[in-house]
C-alpha positions as CSV (number, residue, x, y, z in Angstrom):
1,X,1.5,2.8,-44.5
2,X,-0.6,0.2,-42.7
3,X,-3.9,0.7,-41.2
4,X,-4.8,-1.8,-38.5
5,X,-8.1,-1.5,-36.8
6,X,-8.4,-2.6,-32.9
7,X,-12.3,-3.4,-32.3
8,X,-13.2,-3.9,-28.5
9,X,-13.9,-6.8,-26.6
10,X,-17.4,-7.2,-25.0
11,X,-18.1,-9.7,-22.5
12,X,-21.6,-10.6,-22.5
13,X,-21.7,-14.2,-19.9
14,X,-19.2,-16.8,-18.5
15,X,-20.7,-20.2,-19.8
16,X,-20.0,-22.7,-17.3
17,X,-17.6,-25.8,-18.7
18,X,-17.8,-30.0,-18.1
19,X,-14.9,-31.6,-18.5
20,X,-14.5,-35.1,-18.9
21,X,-12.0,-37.2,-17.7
22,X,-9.5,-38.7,-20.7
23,X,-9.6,-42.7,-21.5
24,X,-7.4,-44.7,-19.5
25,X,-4.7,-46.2,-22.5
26,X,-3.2,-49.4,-22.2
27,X,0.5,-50.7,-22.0
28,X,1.5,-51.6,-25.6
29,X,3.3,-55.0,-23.3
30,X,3.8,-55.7,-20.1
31,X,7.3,-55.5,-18.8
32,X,8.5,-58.9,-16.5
33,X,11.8,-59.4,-15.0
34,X,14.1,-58.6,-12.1
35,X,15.3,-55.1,-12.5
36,X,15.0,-52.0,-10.3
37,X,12.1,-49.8,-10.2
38,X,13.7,-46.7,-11.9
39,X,14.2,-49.1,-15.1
40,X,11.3,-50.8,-14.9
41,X,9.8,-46.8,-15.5
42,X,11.9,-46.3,-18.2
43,X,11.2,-49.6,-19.6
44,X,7.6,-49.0,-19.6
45,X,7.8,-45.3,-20.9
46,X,9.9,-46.6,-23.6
47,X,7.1,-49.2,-24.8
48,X,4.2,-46.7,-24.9
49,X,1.0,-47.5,-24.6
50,X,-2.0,-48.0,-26.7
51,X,-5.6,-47.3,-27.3
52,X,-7.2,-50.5,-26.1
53,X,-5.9,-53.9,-25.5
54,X,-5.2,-56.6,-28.5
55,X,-8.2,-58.0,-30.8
56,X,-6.2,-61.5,-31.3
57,X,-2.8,-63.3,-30.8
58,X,-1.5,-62.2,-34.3
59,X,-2.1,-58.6,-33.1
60,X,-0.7,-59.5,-29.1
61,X,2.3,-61.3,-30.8
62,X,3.1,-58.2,-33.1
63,X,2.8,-55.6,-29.9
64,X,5.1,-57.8,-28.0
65,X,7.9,-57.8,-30.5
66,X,7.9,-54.0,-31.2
67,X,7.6,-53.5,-27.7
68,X,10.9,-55.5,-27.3
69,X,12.9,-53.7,-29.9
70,X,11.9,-50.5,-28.4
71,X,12.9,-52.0,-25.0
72,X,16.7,-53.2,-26.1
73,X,17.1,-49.5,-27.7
74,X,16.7,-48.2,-24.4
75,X,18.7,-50.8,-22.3
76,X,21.2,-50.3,-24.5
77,X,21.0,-46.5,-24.3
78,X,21.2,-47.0,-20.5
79,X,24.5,-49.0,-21.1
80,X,23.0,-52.6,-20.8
81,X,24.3,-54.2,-23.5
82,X,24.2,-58.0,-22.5
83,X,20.4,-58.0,-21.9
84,X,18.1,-61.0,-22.4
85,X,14.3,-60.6,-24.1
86,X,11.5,-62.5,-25.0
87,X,8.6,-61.7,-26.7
88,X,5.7,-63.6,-24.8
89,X,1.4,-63.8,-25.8
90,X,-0.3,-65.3,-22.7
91,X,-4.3,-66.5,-23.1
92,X,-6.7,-67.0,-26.1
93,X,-9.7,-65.5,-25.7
94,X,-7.7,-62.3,-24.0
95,X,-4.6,-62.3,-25.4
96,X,-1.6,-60.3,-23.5
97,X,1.9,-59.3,-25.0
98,X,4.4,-58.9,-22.4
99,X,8.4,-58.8,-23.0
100,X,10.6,-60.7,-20.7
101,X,13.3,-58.9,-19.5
102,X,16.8,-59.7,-17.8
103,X,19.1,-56.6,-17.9
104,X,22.1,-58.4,-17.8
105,X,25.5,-56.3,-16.3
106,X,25.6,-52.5,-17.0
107,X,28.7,-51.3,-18.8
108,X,30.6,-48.8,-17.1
109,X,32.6,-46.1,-18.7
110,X,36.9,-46.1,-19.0
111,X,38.9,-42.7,-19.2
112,X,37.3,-41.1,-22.4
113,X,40.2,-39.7,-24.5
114,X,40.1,-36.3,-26.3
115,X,41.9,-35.7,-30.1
116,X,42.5,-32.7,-31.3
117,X,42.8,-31.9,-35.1
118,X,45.4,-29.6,-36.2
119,X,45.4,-26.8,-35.2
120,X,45.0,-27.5,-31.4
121,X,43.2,-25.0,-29.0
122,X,45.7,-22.9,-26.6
123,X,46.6,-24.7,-23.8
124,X,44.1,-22.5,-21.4
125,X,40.8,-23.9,-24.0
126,X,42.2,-27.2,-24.4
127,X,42.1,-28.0,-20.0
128,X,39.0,-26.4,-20.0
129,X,37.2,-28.5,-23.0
130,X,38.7,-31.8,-21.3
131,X,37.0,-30.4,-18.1
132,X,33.9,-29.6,-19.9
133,X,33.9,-33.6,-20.6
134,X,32.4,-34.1,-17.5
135,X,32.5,-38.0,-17.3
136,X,34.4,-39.5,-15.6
137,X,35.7,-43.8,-15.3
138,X,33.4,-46.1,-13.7
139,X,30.3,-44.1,-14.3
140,X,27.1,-46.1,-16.4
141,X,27.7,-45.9,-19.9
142,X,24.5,-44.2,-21.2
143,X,24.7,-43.3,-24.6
144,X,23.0,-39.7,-23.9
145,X,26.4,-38.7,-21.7
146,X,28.7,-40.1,-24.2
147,X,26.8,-37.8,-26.7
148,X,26.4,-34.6,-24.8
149,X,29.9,-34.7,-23.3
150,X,31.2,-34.3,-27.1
151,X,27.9,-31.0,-27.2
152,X,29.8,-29.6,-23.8
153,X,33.3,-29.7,-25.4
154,X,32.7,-28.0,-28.5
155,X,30.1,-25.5,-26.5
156,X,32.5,-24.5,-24.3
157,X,35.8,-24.1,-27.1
158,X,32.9,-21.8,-29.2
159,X,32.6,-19.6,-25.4
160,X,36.3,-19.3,-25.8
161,X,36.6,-17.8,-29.2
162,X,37.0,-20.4,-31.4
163,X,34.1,-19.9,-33.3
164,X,34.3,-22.7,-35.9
165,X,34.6,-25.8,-33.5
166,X,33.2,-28.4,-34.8
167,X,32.9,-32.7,-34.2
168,X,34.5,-34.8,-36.4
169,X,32.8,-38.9,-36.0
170,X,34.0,-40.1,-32.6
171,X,34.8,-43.9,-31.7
172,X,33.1,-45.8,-29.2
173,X,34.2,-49.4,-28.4
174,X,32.0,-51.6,-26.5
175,X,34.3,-54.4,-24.9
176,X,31.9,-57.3,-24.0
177,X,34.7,-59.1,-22.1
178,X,35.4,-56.2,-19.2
179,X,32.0,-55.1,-19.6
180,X,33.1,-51.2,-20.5
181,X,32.4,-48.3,-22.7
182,X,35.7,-46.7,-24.1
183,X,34.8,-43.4,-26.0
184,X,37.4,-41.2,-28.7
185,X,36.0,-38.0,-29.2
186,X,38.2,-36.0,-32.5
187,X,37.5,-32.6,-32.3
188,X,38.7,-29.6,-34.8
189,X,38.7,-26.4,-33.4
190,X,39.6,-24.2,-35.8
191,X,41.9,-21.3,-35.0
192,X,41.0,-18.7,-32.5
193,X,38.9,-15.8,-34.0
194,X,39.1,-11.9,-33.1
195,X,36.7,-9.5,-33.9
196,X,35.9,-6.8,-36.3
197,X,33.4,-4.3,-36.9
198,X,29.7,-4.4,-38.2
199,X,28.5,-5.6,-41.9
200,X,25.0,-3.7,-42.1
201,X,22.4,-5.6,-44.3
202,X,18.9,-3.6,-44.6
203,X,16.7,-1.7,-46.4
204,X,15.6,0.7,-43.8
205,X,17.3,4.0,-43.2
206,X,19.2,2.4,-40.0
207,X,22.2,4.1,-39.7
208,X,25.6,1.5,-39.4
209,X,27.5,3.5,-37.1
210,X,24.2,3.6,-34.4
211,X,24.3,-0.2,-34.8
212,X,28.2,-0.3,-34.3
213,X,27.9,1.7,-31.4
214,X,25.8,-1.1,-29.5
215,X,28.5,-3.6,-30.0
216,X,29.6,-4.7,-26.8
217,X,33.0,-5.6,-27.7
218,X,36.0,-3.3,-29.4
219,X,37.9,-4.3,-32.2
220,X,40.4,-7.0,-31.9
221,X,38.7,-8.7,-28.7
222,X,38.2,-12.3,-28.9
223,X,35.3,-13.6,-30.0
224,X,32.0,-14.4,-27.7
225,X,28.9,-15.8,-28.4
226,X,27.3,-13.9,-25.8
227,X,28.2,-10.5,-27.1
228,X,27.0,-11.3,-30.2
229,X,23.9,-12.5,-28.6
230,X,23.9,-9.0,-26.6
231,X,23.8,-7.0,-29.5
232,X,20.8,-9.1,-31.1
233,X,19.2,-8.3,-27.7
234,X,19.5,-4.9,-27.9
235,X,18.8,-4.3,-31.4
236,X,15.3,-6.8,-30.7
237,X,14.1,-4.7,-27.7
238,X,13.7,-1.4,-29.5
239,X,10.3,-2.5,-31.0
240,X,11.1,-1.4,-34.9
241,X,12.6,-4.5,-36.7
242,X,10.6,-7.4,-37.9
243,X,13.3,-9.3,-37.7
244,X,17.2,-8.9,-36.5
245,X,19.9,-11.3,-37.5
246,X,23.8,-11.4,-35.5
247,X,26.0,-13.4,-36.6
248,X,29.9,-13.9,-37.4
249,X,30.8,-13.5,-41.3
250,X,32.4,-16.8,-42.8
251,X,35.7,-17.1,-42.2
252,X,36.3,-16.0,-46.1
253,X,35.5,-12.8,-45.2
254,X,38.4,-12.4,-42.6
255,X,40.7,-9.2,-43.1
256,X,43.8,-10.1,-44.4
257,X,44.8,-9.2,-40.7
258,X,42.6,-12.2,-39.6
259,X,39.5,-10.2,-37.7
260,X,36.3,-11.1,-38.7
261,X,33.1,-8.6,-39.1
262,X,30.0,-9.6,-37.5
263,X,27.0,-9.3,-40.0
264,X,23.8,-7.8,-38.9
265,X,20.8,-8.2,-41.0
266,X,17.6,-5.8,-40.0
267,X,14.2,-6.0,-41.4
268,X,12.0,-2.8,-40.8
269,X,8.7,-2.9,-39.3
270,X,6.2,-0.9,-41.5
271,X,7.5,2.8,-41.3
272,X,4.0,4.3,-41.0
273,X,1.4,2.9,-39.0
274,X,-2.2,3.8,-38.4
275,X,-4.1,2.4,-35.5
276,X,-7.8,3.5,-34.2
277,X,-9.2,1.5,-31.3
278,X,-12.7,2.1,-28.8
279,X,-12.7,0.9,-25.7
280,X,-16.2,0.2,-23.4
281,X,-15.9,0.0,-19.2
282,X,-18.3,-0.3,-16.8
283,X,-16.2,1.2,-14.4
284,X,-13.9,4.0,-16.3
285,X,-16.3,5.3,-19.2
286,X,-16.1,4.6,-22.8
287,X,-13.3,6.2,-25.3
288,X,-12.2,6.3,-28.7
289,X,-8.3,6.3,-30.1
290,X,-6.2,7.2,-32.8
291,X,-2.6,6.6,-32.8
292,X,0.0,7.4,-35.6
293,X,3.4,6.0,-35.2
294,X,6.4,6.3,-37.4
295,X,9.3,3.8,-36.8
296,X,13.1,4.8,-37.5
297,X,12.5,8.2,-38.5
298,X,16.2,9.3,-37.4
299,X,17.9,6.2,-38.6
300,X,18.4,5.1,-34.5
301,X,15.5,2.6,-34.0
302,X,13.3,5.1,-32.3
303,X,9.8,5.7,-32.6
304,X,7.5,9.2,-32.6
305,X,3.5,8.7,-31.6
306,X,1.5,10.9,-32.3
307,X,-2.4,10.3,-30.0
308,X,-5.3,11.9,-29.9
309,X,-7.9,10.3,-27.5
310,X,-11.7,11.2,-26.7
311,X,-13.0,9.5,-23.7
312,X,-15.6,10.3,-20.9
313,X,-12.5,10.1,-17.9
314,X,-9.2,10.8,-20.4
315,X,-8.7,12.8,-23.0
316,X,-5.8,13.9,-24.5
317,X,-3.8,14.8,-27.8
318,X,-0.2,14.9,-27.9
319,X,3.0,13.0,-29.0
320,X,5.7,11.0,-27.7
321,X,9.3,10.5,-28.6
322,X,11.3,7.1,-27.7
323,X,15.7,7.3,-28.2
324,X,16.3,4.1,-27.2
325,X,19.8,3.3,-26.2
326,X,20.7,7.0,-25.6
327,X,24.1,7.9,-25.2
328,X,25.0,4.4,-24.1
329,X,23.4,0.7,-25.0
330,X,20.3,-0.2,-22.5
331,X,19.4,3.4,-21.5
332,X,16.0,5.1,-23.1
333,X,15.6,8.7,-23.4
334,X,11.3,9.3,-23.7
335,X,10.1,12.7,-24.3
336,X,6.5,13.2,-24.2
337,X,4.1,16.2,-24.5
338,X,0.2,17.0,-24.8
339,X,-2.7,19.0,-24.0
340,X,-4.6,16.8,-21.6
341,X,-8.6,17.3,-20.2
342,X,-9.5,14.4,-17.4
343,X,-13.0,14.3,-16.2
344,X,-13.4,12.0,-13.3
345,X,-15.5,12.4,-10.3
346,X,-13.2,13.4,-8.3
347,X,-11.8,16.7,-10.3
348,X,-11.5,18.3,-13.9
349,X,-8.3,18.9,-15.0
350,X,-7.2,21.0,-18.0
351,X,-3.4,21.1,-18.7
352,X,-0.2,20.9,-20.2
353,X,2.2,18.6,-19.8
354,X,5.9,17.8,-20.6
355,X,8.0,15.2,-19.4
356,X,11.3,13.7,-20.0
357,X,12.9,10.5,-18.6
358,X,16.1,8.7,-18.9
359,X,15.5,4.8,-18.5
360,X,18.0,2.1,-17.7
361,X,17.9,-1.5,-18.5
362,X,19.2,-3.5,-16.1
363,X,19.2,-7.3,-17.1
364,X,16.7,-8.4,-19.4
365,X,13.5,-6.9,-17.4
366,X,14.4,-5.0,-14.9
367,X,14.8,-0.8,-14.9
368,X,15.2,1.8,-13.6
369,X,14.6,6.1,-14.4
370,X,14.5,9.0,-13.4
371,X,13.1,12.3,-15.0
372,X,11.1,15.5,-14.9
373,X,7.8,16.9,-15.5
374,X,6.4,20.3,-16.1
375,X,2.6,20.6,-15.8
376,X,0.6,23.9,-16.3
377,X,-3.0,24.2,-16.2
378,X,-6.9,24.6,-14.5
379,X,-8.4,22.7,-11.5
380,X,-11.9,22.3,-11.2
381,X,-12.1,20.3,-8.0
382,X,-14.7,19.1,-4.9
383,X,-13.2,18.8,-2.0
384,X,-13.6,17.9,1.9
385,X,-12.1,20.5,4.5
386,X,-11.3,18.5,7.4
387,X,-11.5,21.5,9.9
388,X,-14.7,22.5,9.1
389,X,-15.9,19.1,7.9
390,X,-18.0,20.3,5.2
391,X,-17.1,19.9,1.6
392,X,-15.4,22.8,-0.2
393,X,-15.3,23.3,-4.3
394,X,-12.6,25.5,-5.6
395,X,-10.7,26.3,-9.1
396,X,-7.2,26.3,-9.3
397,X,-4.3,27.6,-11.7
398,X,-1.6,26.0,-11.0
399,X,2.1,24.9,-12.7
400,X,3.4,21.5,-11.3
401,X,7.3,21.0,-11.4
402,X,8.0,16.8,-10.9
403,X,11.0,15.0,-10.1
404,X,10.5,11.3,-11.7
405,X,12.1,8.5,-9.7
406,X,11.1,4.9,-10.5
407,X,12.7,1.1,-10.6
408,X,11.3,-2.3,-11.3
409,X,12.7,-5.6,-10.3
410,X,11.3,-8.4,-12.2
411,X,12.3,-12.0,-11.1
412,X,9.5,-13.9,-12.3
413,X,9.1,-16.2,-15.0
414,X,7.4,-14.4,-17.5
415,X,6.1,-10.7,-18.2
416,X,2.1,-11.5,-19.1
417,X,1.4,-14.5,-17.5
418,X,3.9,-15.7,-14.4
419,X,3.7,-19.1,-12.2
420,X,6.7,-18.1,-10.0
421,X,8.9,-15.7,-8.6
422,X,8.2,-12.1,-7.6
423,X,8.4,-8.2,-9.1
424,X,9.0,-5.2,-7.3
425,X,7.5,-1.3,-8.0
426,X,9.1,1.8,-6.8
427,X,8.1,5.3,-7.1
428,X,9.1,8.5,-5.6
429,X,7.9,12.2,-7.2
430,X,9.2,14.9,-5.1
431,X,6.6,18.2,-6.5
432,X,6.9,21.5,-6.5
433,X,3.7,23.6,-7.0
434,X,3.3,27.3,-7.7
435,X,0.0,28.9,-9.1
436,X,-3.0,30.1,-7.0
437,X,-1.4,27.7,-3.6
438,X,2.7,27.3,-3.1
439,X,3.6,23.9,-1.5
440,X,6.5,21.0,-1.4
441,X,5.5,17.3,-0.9
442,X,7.2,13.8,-1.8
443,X,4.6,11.3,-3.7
444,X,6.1,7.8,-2.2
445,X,4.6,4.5,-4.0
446,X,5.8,0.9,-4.0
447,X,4.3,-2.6,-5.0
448,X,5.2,-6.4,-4.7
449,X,3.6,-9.1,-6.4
450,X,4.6,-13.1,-6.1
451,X,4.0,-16.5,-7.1
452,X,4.2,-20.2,-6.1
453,X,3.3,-22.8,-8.0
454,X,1.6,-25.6,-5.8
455,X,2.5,-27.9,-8.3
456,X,6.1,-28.7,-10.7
457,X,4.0,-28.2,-13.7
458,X,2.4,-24.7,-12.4
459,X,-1.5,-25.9,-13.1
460,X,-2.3,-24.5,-9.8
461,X,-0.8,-21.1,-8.8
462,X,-1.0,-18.8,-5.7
463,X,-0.6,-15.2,-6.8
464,X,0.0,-12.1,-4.2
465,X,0.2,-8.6,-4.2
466,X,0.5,-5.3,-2.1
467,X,0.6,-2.2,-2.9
468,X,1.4,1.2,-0.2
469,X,1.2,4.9,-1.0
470,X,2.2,7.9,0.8
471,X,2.4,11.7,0.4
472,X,4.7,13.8,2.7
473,X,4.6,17.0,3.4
474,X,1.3,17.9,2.0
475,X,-2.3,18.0,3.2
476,X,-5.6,17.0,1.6
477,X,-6.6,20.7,0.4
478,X,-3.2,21.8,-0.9
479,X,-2.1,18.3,-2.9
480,X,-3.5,18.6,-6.5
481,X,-6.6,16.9,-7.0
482,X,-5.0,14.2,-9.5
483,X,-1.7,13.8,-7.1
484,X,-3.7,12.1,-4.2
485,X,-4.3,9.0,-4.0
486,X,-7.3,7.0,-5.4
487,X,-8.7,3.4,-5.3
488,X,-10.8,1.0,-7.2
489,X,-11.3,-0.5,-10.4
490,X,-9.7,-3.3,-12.6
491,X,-6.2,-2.8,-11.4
492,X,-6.7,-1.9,-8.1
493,X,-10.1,-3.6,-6.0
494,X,-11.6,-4.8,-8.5
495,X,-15.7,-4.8,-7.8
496,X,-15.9,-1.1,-7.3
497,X,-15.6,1.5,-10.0
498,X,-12.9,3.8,-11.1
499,X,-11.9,5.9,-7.9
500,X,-15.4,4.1,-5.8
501,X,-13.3,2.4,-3.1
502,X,-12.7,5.1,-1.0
503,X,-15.0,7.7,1.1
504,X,-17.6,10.1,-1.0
505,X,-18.4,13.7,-0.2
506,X,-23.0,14.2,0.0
507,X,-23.0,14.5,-3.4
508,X,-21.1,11.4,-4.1
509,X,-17.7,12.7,-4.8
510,X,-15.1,10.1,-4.6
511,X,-12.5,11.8,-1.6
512,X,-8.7,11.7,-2.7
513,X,-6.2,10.6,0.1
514,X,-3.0,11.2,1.1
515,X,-1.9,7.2,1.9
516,X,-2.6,3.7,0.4
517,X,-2.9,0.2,1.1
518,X,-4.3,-2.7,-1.2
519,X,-3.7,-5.7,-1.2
520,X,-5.2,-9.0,-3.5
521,X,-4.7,-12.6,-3.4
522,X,-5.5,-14.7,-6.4
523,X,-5.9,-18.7,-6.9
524,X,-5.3,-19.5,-10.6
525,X,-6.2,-23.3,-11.5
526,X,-5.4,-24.7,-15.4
527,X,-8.6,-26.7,-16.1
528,X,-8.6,-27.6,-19.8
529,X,-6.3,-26.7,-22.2
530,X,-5.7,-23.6,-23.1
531,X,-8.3,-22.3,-20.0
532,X,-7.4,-21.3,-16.5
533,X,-10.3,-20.7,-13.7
534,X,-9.3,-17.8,-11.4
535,X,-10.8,-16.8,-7.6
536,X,-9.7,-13.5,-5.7
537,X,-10.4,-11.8,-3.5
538,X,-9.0,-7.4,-3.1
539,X,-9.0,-4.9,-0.5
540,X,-7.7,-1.4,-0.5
541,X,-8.3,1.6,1.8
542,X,-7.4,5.0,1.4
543,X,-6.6,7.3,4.2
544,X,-5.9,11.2,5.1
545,X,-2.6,11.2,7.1
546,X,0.8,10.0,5.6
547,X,0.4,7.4,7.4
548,X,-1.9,4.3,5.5
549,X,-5.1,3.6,7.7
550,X,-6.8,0.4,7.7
551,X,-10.1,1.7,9.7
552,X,-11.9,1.5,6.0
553,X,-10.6,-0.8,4.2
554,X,-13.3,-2.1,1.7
555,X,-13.2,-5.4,-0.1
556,X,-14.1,-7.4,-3.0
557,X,-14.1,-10.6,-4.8
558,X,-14.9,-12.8,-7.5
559,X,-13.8,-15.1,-10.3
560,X,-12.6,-14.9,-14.2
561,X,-11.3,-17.3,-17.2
562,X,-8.4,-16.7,-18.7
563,X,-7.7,-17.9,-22.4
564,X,-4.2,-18.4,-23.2
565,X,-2.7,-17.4,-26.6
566,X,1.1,-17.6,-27.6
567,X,1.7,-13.7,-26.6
568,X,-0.3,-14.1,-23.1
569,X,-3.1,-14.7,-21.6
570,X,-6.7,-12.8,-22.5
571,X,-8.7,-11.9,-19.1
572,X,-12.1,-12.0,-18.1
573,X,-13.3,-11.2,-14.3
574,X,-16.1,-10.9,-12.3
575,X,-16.1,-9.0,-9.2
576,X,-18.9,-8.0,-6.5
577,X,-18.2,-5.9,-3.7
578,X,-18.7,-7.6,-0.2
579,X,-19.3,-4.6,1.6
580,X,-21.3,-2.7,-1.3
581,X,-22.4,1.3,-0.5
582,X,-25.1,3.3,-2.0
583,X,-24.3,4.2,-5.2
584,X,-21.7,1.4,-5.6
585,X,-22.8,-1.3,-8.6
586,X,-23.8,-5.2,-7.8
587,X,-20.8,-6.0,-9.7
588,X,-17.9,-5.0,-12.2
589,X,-17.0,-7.2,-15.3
590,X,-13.4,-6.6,-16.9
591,X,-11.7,-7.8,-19.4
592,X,-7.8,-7.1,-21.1
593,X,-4.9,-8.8,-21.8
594,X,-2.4,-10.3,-19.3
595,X,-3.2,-11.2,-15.3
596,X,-4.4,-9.0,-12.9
597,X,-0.8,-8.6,-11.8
């Protein structure tokens, strides 16, 4: 067992940062001579450039020459191979090194022509590979195509099944008297290879015929490198191995029948591990955690939690159960269960809960499941009666039954911190509740986020969302307290606390809805290293028809750093309301892991 210990993060003050603009470096040379501009770049890329400019000739006369080997590797790379350099100092007192160039003619490329060592590829492979080549005659001669055209042809006979393609040393003949590049490329590939089953390697208690379920190919099928990649993909996302290795068995391991297993080599994650965290907000209240989880208890990659959590909003103590690939490879069957007690200022709740949902993967980010929950428990709530327009308190027993709907389309560039592309959020909970009040409604919620870089290497990045709610076929007394609609807080407006965006009863009650709007805008701006500067600005509204109503909408706004590490960024915000209440705070400070959206 393992015992990792998660203290909080406290931020105390955002220090303000001067940067300083870098040195301006020097060329190592200076680059003369009648050539195009797109050369002349490369030329003067290829030479580099220095700290500061020469201290003598000796040093100005030893710049110049490496400069001018480093410019003939590159013209010659480029397919100049008849070029004319000089190495030149200029001046005494300030001496320069510059390298004289004169490119000379550019070779040009003949029909390349493709050998294959016995045994050849089937015919099919073979017209593929030669199109795979992709040069063609008369094109430059640039070494870099000549090399990746012999990459593409053994790439694409290894996406055809013959595993063991390989290179063998190709010929290339320069011909200085019709100024062309003739390439021979000699490739082996091997004979075609079919499929077996799977060769298990691990400690753990992972059971073979679970892992040779999630193959995505049958016995006999010609080898893929994809499918093979597949099944590392699937076995990675489950969340229990350390490490997971796919790959096809030597070819001395063949059957006699000429199918070849694919090995798979799994290292467990701890089986046992203990984790106790506390967590401080000025908005939601303080809390304390403990979380026990066991990995691969049923040999399947799945993982039991068991939580227990005391906090002034949330508390709760139950487990949770995660089947991943249930039934078929992508698809995740969660069970959960608990005794929960929520305390916010809106209501007390007391319950029981059970859920159970079936998730689909669908790609490498995007989902979608659908489920059903089974709630039983006490109400303690404050709430507004609109026909008498006083406020009304009232406890409840009542058993919620849930259908669970959801999807999410992710098409952005990465899941903690992305510079472009959007995401998508639907949910739909069709309720039942019986109890002390009887009543049918539809809980409708969906979110989109986006992103544009303003800029190819994503330093400055616009960042969108909105987010709309609605409940059908209820009304503000009947819907349970913690089914309505609520907004404010860190991943809603930020500025306002937990539930503080919309209206209050007297006594300072926040007033669940039945509809939704928010909306935030975001300008993130990389300003040293590993830092990013951040300005927003949110607004939300809740309203009391199922219709959303913008008549209140309240906003806010501010700024945060965020520190990038290797698994994300670490978040740190500011935010003030603009349009600030009795009762509401001068500001809210927040900090996690991952952007605001």
């Amino acid at each position: 067992m393992s015992l990792t210990l998660r203290p909080a993060l406290f931020l105390f003050s955002v220090a303000s940062i001067a940067i300083a603009a870098p040195a301006a470096a020097d060329p190592r040379a200076q680059i003369r001579g009648d050539m195009d501009g797109e050369l002349r770049a490369q030329l003067v890329r290829a030479v580099g450039e220095v700290d500061g400019p020469p201290g003598n000739r000796f040093e100005a006369r030893r710049r110049a020459r490496g400069a001018m080997e480093a410019a003939e590797a590159l013209l010659r790379s480029e397919g100049y191979y008849q070029p004319v350099l000089e190495d030149i100092v200029e001046g005494d007192d300030t001496p320069v090194a510059i390298v004289s160039v004169t490119p000379g003619p550019r070779f040009n490329l003949v029909e390349p022509v493709l050998q294959w060592s016995a045994p050849a590829p089937d015919g099919e492979a073979a017209t593929a590979a030669r199109s795979g080549l992709g040069l063609r005659a008369g094109q430059p001669g640039r070494a870099v195509e000549v090399i990746a055209a012999e990459g593409r042809v053994v790439a694409g006979l290894v996406r055809r099944g013959y595993a063991d393609a390989r290179a063998e040393p190709r010929r290339v003949v320069v011909d200085h008297s019709t100024l062309t590049v003739a390439p021979t490329y000699n490739i082996a590939s091997g004979e075609l290879v079919r499929l077996d089953g799977i060769n298990l390697e691990t400690r753990g208690p992972t059971n073979p015929d679970w892992v040779a379920g999630l193959a995505p190919w049958s016995e006999g099928d010609t080898y893929d490198p994809e499918q093979v990649a597949e099944l590392e993909r699937r076995l990675l996302e489950t969340g229990v191995y350390d490490g997971v290795g796919v790959g096809l068995a030597p070819a001395a391991q063949a059957r006699p029948d000429g199918l070849r297993p694919v090995v798979v080599s799994l290292t467990d994650r701890p089986r046992r591990i203990l984790e106790a965290g506390a967590t401080f907000s000025t908005a939601d209240g303080s809390g304390v955690d403990l979380i026990w989880t066991w990995h691969n208890r049923f040999g399947r990659a799945d993982t039991l939690v068991w939580e227990a959590r005391a906090a002034d909003v949330d508390s709760r103590l139950g487990a949770s159960l995660s089947l991943p690939h249930w039934r078929r490879p992508g698809q995740t069957l969660r069970l959960s269960g608990g005794l929960i007690h929520e305390d916010t200022d809106a209501y007390r709740r007391t319950a029981i809960a059970a859920a159970a949902d079936l998730q689909q993967r669908l790609g490498k980010t995007s989902w979608f499941s659908y489920g059903i929950g089974l709630d039983a428990g006490q109400y303690n709530e404050n709430r507004f009666n609109a026909v008498l327009g006083l406020p009304e308190k009232f406890d409840r027993d009542l058993v919620i039954l849930t259908g669970r709907g959801s999807a999410y389309l992710d098409y952005s560039n990465d899941p903690l911190d992305p510079t472009q592309g959007w995401r998508v959020t639907l949910n739909g909970q069709p309720t039942a509740v019986a109890g002390e009040d009887t009543i049918l409604f539809l809980r409708a919620e969906a979110q989109g986020t986006a992103y544009l870089p303003l800029d190819d290497e994503a330093k400055t990045v616009l960042a969108g969302r909105l987010r709309v709610g609605s409940i059908i076929g209820g009304t503000e007394l009947t819907v349970p307290s913690d089914r309505l609609f609520y907004s404010g807080g860190g991943g809603s407006v930020r500025g306002y606390e937990y539930q503080g965006v919309g209206p209050r009863l007297p006594d300072g009650t926040p007033r669940g809805g039945l509809s939704l709007f928010e909306t935030s805008f975001e300008v993130r701006r990389a300003v040293w290293r590993n830092l990013q500067a951040v300005a927003f600005v949110d607004a939300g509204a809740i309203g009391f028809q199922e219709n959303p109503n913008f008549n209140n909408l309240r906003y806010g706004a501010g700024f945060g750093v965020r520190y990038k590490l290797p698994f994300g960024p670490i978040r740190a915000d500011i935010a003030f309301p603009l349009d600030r209440r009795d009762g509401d705070s001068d500001f809210q400070i927040y900090v996690s892991i991952g952007q605001a959206f």
